[in-house]
NUVORO-613654 format. One record per residue (C-alpha): residue number from 1; residue in one letter; y, z negated, x. Coordinates in steps of 0.05 Angstrom, whole numbers, plus 5000, padded with zeros to 4 digits. Layout:
<atoms>
  vexti  keba    c2    c3    c1
    NUM     A     Y     Z     X
...
</atoms>
This chain:
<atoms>
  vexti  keba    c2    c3    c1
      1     X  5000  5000  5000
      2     X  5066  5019  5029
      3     X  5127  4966  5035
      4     X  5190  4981  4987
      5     X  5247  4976  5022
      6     X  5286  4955  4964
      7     X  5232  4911  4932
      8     X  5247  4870  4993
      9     X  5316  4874  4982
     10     X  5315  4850  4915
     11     X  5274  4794  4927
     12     X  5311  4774  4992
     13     X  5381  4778  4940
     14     X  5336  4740  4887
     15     X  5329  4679  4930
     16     X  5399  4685  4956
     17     X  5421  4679  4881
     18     X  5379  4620  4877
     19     X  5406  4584  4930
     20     X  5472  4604  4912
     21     X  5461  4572  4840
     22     X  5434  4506  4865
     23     X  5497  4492  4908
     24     X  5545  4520  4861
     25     X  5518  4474  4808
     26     X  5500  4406  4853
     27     X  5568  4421  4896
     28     X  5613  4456  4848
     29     X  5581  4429  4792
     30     X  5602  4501  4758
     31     X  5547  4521  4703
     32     X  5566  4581  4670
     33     X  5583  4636  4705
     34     X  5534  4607  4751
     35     X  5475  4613  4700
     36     X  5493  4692  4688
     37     X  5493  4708  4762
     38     X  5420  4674  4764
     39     X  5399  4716  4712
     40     X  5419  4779  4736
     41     X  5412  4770  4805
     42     X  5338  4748  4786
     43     X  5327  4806  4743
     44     X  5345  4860  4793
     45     X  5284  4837  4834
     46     X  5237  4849  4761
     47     X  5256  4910  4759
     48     X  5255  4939  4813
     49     X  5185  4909  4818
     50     X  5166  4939  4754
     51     X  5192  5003  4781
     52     X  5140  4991  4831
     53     X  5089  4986  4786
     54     X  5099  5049  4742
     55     X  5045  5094  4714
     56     X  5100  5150  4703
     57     X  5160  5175  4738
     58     X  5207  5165  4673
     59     X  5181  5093  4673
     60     X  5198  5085  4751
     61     X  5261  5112  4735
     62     X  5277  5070  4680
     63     X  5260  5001  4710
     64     X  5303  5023  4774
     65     X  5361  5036  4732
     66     X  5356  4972  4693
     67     X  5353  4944  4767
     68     X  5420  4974  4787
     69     X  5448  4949  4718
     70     X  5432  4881  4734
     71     X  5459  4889  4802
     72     X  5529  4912  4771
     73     X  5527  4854  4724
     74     X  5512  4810  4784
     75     X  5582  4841  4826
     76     X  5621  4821  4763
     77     X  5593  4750  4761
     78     X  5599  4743  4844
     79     X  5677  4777  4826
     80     X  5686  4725  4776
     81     X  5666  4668  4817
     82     X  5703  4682  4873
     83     X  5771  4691  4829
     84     X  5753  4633  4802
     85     X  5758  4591  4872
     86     X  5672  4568  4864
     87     X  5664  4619  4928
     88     X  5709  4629  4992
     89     X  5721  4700  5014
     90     X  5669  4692  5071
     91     X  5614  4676  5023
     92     X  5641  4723  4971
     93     X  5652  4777  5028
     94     X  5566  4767  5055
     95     X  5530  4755  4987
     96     X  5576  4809  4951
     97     X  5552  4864  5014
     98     X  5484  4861  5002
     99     X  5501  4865  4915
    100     X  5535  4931  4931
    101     X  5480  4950  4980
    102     X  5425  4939  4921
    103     X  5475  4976  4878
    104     X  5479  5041  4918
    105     X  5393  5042  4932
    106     X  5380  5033  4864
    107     X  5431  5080  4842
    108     X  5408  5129  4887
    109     X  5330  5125  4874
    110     X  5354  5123  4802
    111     X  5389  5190  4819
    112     X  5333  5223  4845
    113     X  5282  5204  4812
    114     X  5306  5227  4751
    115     X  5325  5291  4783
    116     X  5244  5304  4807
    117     X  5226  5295  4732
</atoms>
């Protein structure tokens, strides 16, 4: 089975997000906008995995572009938060490069896979 570059990605980001929550809750005690960056920085990694797991290129390409519309939603919580004051620019500035990174693979797998249909 071959490694997915962006499946590791995703999962990497995932457990960013996590941490991210836990200190932005225990530190910042900040719950809401919090809660929605969880959830879609989470879900980007489903997807993509369920991408993985496709029987059909329209379902691959489906599940990848849900993943890219979770990472979008996640750069408008991370946006959000950080205009908010809960996240400096440093830690806006790393955590917010690797949500645009996730952005432009899954955009562009998106892209082409719907293009080889």
């Amino acid at each position: 089975m071959s490694k997915s570059l962006v499946l590791e990605k995703s999962i990497k980001f995932a457990l960013r997000i996590v941490k991210l929550y836990k200190y932005l809750t225990e530190h910042k005690h900040e719950y809401v906008l919090s809660k929605q960056m969880l959830l879609s920085g989470t879900f980007i990694a489903k997807h993509v995995k369920a991408a993985t797991q496709s029987d059909s290129r329209a379902s691959f390409a489906a599940q990848m572009n849900l993943g890219m519309i979770k990472a979008s939603e996640t750069e408008l919580w991370l946006m959000l938060l950080h205009e908010g004051d809960f996240l400096d620019q440093k830690e806006y500035d790393s955590i917010n490069a690797d949500c645009i990174e996730l952005i432009k693979l899954t955009s562009s797998i998106t892209k082409t896979a719907k293009e080889t249909e």
